[in-house]
Backbone bond lengths (Angstrom), bond angles and torsions (degrees), N, CA, C in turn:
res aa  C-N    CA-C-N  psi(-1)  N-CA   C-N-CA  omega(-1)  CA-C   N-CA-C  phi
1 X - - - 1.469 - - 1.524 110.02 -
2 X 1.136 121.39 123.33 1.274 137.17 169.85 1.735 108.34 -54.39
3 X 1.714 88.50 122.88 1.743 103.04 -177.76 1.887 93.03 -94.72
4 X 1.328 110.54 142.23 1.355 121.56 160.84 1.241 114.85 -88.01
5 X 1.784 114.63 149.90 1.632 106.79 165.99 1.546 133.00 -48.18
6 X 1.247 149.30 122.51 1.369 134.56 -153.29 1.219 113.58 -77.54
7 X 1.506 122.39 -17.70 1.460 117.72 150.11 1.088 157.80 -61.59
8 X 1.384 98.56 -15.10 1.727 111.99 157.40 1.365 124.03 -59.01
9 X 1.172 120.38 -36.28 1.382 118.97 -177.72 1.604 108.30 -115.01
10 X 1.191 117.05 -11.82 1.356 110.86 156.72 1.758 142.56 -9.75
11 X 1.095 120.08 131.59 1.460 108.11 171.83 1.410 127.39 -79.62
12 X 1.200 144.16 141.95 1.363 138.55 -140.18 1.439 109.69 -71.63
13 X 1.014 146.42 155.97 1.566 160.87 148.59 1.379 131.26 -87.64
14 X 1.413 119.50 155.85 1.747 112.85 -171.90 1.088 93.73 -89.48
15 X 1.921 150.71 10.45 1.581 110.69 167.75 1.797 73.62 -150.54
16 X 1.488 98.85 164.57 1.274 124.90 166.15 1.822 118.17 -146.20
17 X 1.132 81.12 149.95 2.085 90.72 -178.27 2.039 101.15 -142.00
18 X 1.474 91.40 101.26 1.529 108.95 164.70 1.768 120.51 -87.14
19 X 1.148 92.43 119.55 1.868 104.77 -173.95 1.279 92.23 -115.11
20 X 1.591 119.56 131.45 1.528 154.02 159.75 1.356 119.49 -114.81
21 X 1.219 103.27 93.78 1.807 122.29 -177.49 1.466 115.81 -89.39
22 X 1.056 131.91 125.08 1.561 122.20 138.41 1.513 130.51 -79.10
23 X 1.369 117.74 156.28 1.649 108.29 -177.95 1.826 109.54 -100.57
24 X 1.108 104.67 132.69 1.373 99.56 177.39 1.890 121.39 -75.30
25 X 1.136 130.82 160.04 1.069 112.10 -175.66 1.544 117.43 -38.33
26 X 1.700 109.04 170.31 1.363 122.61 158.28 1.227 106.01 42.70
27 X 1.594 122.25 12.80 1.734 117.17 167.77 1.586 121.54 -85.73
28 X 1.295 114.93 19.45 1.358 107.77 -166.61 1.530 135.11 -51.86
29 X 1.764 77.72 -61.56 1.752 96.71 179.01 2.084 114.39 -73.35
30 X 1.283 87.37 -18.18 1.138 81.24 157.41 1.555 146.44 -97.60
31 X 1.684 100.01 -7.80 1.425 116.68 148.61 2.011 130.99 -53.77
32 X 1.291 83.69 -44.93 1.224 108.88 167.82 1.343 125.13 -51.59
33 X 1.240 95.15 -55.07 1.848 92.02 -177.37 1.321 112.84 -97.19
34 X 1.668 112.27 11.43 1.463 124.79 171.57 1.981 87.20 -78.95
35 X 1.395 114.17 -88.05 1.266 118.40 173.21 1.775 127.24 -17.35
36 X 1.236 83.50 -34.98 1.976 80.76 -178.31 1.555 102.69 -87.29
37 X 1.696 121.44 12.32 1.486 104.43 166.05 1.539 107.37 -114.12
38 X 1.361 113.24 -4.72 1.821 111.28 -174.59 1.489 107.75 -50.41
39 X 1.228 115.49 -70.63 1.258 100.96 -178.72 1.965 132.01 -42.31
40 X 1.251 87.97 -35.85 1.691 82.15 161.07 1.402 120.97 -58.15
41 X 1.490 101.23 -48.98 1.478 114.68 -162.43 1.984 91.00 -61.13
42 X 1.348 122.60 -47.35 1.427 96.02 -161.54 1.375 110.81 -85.07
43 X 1.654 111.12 -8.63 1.533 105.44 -179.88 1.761 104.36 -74.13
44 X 1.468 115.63 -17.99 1.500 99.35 176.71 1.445 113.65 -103.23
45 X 1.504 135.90 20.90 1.228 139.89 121.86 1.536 131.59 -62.69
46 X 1.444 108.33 -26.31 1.229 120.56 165.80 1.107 123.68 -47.00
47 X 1.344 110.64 -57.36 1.492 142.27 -179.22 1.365 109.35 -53.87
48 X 1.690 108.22 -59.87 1.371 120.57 -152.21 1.955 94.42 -63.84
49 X 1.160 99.08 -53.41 1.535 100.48 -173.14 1.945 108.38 -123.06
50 X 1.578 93.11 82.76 1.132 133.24 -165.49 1.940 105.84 -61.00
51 X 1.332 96.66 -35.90 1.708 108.63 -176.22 1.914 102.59 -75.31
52 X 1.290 114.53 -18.95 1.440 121.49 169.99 1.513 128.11 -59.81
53 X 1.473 97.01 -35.37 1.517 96.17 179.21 1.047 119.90 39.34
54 X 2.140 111.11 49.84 1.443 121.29 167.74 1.631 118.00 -85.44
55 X 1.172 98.77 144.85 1.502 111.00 -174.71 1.962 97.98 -135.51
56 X 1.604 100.40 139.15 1.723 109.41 175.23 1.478 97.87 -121.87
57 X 1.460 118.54 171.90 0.986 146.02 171.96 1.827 108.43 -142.58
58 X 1.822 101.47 131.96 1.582 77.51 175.77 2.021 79.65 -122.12
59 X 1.248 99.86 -173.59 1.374 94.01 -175.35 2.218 95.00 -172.26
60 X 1.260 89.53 153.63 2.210 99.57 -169.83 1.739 94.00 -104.87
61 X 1.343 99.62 136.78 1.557 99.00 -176.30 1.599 99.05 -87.89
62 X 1.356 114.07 168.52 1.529 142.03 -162.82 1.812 92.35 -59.69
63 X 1.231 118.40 -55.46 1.312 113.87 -157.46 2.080 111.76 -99.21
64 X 1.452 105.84 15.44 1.191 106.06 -165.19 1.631 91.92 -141.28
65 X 1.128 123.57 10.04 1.384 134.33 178.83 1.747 102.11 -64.43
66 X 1.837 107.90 -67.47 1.445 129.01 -148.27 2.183 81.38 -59.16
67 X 0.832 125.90 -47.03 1.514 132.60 -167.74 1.232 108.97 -64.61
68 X 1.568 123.96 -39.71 1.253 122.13 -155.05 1.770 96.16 -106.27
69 X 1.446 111.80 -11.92 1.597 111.10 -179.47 1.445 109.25 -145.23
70 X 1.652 132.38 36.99 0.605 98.42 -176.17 1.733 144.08 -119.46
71 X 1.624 107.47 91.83 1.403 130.43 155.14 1.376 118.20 -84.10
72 X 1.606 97.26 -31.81 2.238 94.37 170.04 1.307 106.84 -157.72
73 X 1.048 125.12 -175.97 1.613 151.99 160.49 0.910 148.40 -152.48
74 X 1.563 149.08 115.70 1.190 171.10 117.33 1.258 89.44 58.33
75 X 1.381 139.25 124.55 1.601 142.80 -155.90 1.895 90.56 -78.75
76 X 1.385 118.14 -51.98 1.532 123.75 -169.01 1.425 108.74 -89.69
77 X 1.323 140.69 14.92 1.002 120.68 -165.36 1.473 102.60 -99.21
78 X 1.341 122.34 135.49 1.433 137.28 -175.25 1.502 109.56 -167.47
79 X 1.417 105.64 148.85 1.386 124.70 -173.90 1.669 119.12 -46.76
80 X 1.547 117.41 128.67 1.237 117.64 177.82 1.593 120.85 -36.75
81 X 1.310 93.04 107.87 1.962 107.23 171.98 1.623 126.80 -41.89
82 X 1.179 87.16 80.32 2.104 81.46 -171.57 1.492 102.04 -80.13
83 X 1.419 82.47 148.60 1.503 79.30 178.42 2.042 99.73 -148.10
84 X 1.395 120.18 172.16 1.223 112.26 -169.17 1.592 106.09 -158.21
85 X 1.212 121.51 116.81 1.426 104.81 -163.38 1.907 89.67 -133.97
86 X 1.488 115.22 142.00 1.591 91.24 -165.97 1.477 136.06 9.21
87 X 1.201 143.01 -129.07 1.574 144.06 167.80 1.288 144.41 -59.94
88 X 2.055 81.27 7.98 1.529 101.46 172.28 1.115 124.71 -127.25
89 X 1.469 121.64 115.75 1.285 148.46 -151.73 1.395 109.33 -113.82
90 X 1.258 123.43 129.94 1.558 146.33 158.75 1.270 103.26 -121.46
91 X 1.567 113.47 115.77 1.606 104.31 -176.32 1.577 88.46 -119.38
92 X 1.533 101.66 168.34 1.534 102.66 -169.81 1.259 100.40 -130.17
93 X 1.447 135.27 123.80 1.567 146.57 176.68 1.614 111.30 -116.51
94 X 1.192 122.09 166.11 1.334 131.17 -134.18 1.655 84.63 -145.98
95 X 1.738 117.08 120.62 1.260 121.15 -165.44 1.879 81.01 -141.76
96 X 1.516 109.44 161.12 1.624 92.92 179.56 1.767 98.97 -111.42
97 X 1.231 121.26 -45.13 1.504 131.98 157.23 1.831 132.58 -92.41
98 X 1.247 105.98 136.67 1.551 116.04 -175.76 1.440 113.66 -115.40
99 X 0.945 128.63 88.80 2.049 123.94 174.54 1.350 85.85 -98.35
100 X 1.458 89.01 153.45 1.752 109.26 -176.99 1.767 78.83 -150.74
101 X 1.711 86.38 133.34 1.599 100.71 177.06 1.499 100.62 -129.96
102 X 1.537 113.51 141.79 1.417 114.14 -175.88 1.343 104.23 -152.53
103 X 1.774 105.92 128.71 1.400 98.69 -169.90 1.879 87.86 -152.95
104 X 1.315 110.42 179.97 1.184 126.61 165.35 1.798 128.78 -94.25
105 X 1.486 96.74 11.54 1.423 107.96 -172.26 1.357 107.24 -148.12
106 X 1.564 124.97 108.90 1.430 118.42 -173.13 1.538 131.37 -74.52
107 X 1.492 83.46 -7.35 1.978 100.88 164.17 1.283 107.82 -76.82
108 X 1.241 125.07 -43.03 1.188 133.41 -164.88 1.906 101.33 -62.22
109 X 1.253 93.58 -57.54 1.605 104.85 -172.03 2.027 101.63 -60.89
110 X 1.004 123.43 -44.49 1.308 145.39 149.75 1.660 101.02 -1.51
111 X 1.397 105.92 -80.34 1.290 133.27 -139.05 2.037 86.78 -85.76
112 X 1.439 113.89 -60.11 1.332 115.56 164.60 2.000 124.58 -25.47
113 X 1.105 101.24 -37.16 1.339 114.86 -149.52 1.437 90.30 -114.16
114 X 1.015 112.57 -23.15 1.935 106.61 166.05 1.392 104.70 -69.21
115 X 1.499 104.15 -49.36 1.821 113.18 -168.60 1.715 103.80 -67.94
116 X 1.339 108.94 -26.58 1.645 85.70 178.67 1.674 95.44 -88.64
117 X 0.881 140.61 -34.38 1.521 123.01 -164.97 1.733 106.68 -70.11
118 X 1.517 104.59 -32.19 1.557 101.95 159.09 1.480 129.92 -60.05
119 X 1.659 118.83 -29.37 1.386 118.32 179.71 1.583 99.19 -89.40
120 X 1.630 143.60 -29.52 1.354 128.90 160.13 1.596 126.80 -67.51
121 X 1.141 88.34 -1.41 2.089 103.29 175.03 1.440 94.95 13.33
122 X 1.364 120.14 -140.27 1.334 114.90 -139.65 1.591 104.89 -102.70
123 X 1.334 119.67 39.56 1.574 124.04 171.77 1.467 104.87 -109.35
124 X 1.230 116.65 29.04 1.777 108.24 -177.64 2.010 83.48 -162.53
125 X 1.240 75.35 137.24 1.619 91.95 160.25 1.440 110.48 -124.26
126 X 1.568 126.13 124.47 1.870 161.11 -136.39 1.806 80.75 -97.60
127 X 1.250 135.93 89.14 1.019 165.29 -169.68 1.838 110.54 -70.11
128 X 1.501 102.77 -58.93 1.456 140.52 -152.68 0.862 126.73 -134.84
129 X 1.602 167.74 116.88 1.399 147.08 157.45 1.410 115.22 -119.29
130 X 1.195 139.29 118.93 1.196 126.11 -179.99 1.931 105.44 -112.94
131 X 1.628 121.96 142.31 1.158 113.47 -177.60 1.465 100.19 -114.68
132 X 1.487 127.17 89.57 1.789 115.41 -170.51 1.756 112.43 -91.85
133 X 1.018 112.11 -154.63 1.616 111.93 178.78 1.680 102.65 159.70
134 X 1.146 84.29 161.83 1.787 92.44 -149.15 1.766 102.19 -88.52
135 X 1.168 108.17 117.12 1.404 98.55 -176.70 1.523 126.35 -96.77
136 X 1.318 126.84 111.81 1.750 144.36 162.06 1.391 76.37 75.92
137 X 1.668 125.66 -148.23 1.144 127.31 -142.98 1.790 104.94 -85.58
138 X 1.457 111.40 33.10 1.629 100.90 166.53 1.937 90.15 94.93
139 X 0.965 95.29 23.76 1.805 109.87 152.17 1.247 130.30 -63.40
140 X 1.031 128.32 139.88 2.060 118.71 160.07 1.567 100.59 -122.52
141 X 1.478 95.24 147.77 1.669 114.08 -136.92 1.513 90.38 -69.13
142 X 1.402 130.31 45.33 1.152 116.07 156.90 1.640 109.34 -98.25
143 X 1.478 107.15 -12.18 1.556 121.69 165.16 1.750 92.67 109.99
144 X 1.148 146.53 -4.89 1.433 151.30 174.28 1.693 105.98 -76.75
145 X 1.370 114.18 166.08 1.647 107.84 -166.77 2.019 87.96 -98.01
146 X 1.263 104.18 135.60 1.806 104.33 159.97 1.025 120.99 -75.13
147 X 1.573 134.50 138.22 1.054 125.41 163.07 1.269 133.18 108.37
148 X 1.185 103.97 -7.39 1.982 131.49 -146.77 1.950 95.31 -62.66
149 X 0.894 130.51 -31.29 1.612 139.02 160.90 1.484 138.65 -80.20
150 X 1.475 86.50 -1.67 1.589 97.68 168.03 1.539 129.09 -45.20
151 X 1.151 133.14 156.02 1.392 114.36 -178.90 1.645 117.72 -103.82
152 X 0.819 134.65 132.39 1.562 149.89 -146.25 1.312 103.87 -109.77
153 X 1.743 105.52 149.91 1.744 114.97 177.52 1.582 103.62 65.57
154 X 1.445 104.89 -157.66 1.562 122.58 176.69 1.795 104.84 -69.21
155 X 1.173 121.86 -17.47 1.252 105.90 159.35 1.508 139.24 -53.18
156 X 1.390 112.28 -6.40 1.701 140.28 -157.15 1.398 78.52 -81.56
157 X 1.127 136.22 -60.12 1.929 153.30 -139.22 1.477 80.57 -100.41
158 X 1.069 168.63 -72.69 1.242 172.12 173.29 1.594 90.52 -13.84
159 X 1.529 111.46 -87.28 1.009 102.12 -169.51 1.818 136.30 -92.87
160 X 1.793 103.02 28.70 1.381 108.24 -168.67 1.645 103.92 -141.78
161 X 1.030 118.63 21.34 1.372 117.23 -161.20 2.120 93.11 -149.03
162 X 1.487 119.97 145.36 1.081 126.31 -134.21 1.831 81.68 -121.89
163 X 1.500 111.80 121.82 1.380 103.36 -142.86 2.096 85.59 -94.69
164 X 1.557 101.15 172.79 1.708 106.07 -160.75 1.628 98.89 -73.96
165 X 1.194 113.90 -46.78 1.655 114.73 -178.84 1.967 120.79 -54.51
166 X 1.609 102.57 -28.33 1.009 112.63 153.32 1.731 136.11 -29.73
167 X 1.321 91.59 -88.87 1.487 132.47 -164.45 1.335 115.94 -142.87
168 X 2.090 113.70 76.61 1.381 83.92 -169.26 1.362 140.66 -79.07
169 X 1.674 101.45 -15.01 1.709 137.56 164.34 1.560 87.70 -14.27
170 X 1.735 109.42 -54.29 1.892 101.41 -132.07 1.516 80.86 -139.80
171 X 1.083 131.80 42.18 1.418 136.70 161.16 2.149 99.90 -59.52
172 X 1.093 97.44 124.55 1.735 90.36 160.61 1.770 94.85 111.45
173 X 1.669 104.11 -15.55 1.464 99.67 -159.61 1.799 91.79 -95.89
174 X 1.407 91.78 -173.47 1.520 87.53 177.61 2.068 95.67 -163.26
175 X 1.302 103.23 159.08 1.678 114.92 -157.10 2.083 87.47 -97.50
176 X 1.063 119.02 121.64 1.169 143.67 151.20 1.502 138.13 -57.84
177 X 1.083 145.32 127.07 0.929 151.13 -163.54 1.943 121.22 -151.81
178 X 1.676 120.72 95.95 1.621 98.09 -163.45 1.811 92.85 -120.89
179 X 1.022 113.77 153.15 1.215 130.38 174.32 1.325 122.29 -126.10
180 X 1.605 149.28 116.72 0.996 150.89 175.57 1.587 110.07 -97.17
181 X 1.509 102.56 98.87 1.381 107.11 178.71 2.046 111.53 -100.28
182 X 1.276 97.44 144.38 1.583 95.71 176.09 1.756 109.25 -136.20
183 X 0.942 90.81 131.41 1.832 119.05 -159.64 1.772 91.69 -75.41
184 X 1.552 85.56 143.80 1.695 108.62 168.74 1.566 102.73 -96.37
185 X 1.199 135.16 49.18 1.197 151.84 -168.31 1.938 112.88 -33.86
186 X 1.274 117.32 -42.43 1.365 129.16 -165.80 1.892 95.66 -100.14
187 X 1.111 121.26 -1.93 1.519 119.66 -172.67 1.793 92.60 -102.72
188 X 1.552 97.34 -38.98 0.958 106.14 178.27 1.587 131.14 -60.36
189 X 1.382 90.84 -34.24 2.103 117.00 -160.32 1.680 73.33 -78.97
190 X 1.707 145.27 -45.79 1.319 135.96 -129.52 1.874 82.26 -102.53
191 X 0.994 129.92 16.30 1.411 123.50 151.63 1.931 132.12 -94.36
192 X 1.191 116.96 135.18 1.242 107.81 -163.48 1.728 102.31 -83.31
193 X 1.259 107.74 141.94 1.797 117.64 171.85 1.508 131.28 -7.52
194 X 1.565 94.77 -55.24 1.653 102.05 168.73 1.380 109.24 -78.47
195 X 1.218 129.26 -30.34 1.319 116.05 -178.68 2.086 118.03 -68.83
196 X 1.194 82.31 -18.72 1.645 98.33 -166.83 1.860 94.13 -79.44
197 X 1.538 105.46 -41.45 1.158 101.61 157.07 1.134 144.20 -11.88
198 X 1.999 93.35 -91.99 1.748 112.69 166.11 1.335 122.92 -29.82
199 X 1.705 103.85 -40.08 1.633 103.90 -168.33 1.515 123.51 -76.88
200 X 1.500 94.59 -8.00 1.755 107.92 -179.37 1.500 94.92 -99.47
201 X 1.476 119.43 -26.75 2.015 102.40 -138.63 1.126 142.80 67.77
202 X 2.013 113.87 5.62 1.257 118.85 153.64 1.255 111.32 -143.33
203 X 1.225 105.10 172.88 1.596 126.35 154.94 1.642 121.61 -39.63
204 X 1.058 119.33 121.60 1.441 145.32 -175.12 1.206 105.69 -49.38
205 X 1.489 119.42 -87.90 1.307 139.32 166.46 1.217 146.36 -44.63
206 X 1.652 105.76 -42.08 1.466 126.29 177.39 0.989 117.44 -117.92
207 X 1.597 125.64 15.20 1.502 146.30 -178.06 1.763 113.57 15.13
208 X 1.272 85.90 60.60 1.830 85.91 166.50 2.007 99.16 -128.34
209 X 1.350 89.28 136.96 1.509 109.83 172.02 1.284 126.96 -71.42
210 X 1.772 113.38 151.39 0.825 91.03 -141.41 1.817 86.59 -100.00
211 X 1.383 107.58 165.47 1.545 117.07 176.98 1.580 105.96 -43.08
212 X 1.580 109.47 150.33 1.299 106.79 -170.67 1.605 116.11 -74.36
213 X 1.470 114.43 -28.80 1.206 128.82 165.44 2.003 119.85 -52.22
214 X 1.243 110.00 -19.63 1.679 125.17 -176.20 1.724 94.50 -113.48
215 X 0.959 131.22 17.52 1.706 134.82 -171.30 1.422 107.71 -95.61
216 X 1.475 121.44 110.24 1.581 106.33 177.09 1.537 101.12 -78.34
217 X 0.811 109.06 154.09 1.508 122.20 174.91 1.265 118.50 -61.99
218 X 1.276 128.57 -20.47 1.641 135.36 167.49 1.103 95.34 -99.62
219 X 1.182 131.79 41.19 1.376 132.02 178.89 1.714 105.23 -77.75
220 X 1.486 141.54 97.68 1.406 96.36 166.97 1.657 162.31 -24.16
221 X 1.503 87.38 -37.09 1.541 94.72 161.19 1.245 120.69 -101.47
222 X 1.529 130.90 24.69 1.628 139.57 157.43 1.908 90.12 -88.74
223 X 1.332 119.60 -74.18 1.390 127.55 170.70 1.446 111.88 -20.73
224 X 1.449 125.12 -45.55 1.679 114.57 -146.97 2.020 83.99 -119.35
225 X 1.120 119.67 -0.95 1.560 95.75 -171.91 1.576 88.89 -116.87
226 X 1.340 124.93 116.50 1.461 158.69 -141.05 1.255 117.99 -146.95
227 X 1.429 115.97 120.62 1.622 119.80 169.86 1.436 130.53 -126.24
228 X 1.474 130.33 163.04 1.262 109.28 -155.74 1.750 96.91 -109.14
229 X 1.568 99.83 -153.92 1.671 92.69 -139.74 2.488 80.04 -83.43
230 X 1.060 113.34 20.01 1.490 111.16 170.10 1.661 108.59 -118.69
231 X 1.046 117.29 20.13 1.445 121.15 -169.88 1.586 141.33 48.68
232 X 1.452 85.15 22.87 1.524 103.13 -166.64 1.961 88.53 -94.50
233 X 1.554 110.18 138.02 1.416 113.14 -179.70 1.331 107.13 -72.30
234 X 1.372 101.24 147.67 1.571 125.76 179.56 1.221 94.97 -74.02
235 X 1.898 113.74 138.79 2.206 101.74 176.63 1.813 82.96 -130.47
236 X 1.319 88.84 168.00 1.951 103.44 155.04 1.654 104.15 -145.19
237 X 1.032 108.28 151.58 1.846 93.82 162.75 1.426 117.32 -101.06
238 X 1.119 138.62 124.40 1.343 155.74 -136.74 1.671 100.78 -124.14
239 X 1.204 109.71 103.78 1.131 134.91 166.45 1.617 145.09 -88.39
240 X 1.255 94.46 5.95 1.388 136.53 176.00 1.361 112.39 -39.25
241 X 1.743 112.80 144.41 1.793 119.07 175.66 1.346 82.84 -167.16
242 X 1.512 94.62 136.81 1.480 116.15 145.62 1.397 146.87 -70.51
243 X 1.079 130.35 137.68 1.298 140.19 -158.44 1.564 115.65 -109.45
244 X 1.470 109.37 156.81 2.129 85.82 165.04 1.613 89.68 158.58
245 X 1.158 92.30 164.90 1.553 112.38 152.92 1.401 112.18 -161.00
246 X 1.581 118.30 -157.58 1.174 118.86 179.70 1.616 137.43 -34.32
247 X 1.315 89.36 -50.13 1.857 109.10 169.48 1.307 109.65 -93.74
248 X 1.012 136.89 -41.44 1.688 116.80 -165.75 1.707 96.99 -142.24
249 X 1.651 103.06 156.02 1.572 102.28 -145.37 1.572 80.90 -141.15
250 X 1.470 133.83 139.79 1.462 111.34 168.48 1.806 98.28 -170.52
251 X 1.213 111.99 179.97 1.659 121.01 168.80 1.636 112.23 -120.66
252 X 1.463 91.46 135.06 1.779 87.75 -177.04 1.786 74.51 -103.41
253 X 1.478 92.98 138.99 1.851 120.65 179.21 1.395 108.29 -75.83
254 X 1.105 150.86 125.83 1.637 116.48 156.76 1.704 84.99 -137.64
255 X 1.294 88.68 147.56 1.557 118.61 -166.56 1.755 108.94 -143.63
256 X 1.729 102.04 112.76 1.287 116.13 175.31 1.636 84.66 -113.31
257 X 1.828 77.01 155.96 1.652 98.46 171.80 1.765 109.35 -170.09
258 X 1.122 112.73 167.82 1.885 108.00 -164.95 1.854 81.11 -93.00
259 X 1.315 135.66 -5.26 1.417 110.91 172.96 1.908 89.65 -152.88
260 X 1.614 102.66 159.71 1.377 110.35 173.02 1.793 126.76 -64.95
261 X 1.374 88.10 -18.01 1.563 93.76 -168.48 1.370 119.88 -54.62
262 X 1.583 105.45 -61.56 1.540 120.50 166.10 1.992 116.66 6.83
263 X 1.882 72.70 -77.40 1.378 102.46 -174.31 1.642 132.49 -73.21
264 X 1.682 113.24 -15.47 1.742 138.29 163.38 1.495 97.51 -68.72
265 X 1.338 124.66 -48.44 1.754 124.99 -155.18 1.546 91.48 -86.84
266 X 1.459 131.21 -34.32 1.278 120.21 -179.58 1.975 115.77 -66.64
267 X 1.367 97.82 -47.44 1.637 111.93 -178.76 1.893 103.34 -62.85
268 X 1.167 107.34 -41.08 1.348 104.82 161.75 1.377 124.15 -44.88
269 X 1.058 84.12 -70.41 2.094 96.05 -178.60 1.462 97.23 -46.27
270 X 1.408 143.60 -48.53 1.082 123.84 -130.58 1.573 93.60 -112.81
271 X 1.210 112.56 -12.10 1.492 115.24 167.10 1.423 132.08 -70.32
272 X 2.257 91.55 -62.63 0.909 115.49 -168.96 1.547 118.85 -84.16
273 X 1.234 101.25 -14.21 1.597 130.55 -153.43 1.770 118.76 42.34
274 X 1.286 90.49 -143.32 1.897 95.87 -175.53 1.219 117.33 -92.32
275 X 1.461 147.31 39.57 1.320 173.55 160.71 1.660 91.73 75.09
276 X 1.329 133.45 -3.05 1.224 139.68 -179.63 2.083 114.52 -86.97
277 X 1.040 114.83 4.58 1.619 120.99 -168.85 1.303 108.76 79.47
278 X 1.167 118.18 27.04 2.021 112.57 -175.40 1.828 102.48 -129.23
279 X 1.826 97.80 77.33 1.527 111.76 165.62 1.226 111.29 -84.62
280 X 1.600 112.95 -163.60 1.662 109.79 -178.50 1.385 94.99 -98.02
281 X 1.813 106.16 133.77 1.400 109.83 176.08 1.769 95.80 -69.47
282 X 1.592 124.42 -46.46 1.306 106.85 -176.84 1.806 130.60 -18.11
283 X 1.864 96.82 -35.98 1.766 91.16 -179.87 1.479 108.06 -67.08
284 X 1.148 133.33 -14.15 1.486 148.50 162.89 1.811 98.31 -27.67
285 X 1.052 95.25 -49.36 2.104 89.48 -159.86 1.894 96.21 -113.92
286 X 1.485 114.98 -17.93 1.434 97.65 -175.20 1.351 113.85 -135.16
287 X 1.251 109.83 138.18 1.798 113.12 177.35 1.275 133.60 -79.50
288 X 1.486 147.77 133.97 1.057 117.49 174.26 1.471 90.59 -91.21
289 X 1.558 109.38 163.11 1.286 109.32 -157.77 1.772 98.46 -136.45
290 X 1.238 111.26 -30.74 1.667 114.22 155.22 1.591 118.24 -140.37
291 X 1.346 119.31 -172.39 1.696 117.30 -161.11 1.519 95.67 -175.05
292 X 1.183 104.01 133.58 1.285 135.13 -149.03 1.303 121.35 -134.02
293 X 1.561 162.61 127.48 1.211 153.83 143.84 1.331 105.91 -131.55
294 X 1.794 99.61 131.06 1.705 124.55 169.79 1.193 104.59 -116.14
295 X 1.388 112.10 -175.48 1.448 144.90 138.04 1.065 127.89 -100.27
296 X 1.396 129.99 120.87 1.525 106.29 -176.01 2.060 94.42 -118.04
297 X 1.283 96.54 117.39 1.130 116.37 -175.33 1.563 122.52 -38.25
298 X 1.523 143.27 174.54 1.612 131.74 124.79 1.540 124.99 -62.64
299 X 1.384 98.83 141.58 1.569 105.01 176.38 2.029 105.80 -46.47
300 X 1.259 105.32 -47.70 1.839 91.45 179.55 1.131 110.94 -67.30
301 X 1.845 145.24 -19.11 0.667 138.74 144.03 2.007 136.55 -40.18
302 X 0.993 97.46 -38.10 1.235 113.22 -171.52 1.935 98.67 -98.12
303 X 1.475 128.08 -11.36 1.207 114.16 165.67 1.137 94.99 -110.57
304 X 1.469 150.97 31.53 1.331 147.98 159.85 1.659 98.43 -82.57
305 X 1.239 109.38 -45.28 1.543 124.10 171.12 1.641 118.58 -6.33
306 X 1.232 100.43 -46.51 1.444 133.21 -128.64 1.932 80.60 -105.49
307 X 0.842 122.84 -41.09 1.127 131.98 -157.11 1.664 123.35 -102.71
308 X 2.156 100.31 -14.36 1.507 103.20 172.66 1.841 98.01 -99.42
């Protein structure tokens, strides 16, 4: 039975560090047998600093997959869906590797992320870096809670993990999706409470939603909560942290799911909206600013590596 990376379904952490690599030519096989040791490498950081409760994810982007594997592929995997509808932009960029490091100690994550850029030495060029961290009770610095629909327990693997009858190649794996959004923060601050409201569909503070009957329709959470043509709700698990400093303030998105769709019909909605003029006012205050799709493999997958 196919083991998944333990960070996909993981429970969230106070810091994160996102690395976006490209491969330089003729680095393949040696990408490869870089990848078929990560998981060692983070289970013996795990270990070493045990109070961290670090967890990685590595994952092959959409357009660098067919090169880096190619005997097969992930039945859905295809290039991030850009899409652009007046002043709202989803742009889609092309990264060839994704590690996602998550720990409770930002030295810790630090020290991880030196050691992998030391074991890809000079067959990857460091593309991206994002340094996030979890803000007050699992907020994004617009002051609203992230995530609030996530799916909980063993349901997480239900809906983020790529089931064996499927796909058995890539059973355990799951289809990726990252977005680097950066906040209009002061356009934002010049809105009053309830209005900041409307634009989510809940309550600020006490994060309860609002009845569907009180829901504006550009509501973000009217936009992002989606069902398919049997009425069963559309999920992703949302892995998301915010980023920022002094000048620029934002959320890098990351979105696993056992298929891409989930996550195309949501970016739709919230772009394109409901063919009626009712998108997400949220793109109102924040940009996405890059767009991303991987695979992030099974661990036997990724020590099979090792072995072609």
């Amino acid at each position: 039975m196919a083991r998944e990376q333990f960070g996909i379904c993981a429970e969230p952490n106070l810091h994160g560090s996102y690395l976006l690599f490209n491969v330089l030519d003729d680095k393949n096989a040696f990408i490869r047998a870089a990848l078929s040791r990560l998981p060692a490498l983070f289970d013996d950081y795990a270990d070493r600093y045990s109070e961290a409760n670090l967890i990685g994810v590595v994952a092959i982007g959409a357009a660098y997959w067919d090169e880096f594997y190619p005997q097969a592929r992930p039945d859905s995997l295809a290039p991030f869906p850009a899409m652009h509808s007046g002043d709202r932009v989803a742009p889609s960029d092309s990264y060839d590797i994704y590690v996602e490091i998550r720990s409770d100690r930002a030295d810790v994550n630090h020290i991880v992320s030196t050691k992998i850029c030391q074991l890809f030495a000079e067959s990857v060029e460091l593309s991206e870096q994002i340094q996030a961290f979890r803000f007050l009770d699992g907020r994004d610095l617009t002051g609203f809670v992230d995530g609030t629909e996530n799916p909980q327990g063993l349901h997480r693997r239900e809906v983020a993990l790529v089931k064996e009858q499927d796909q058995p190649l890539f059973a355990g794996g799951s289809y990726l999706h990252v977005q680097r959004y950066e906040h209009n923060i002061r356009l934002w601050n010049s809105l009053a409470e309830h209005e900041q409201e409307d634009v989510y569909g809940r309550t600020k503070y006490d994060n309860i939603e609002y009845k569907s009957e009180n829901k504006p329709l550009t509501a973000h959470t009217k936009r992002t909560s989606l069902k398919d043509e049997n009425g069963n709700s559309l999920e992703i698990l949302r892995q998301s942290m915010p980023y920022g400093d002094m000048k620029r303030k934002g959320l890098f998105f990351v979105s696993y799911c056992h298929s891409p769709k989930p996550f195309e019909l949501m970016l739709k909605s919230m772009v394109h909206g409901d063919g009626e003029g009712h998108s997400d006012h949220l793109l109102k205050y924040t940009q996405a600013e890059t767009g991303a799709a991987f695979f992030a493999p099974s661990l036997n997958f990724l020590k099979a590596l090792a072995e072609n």
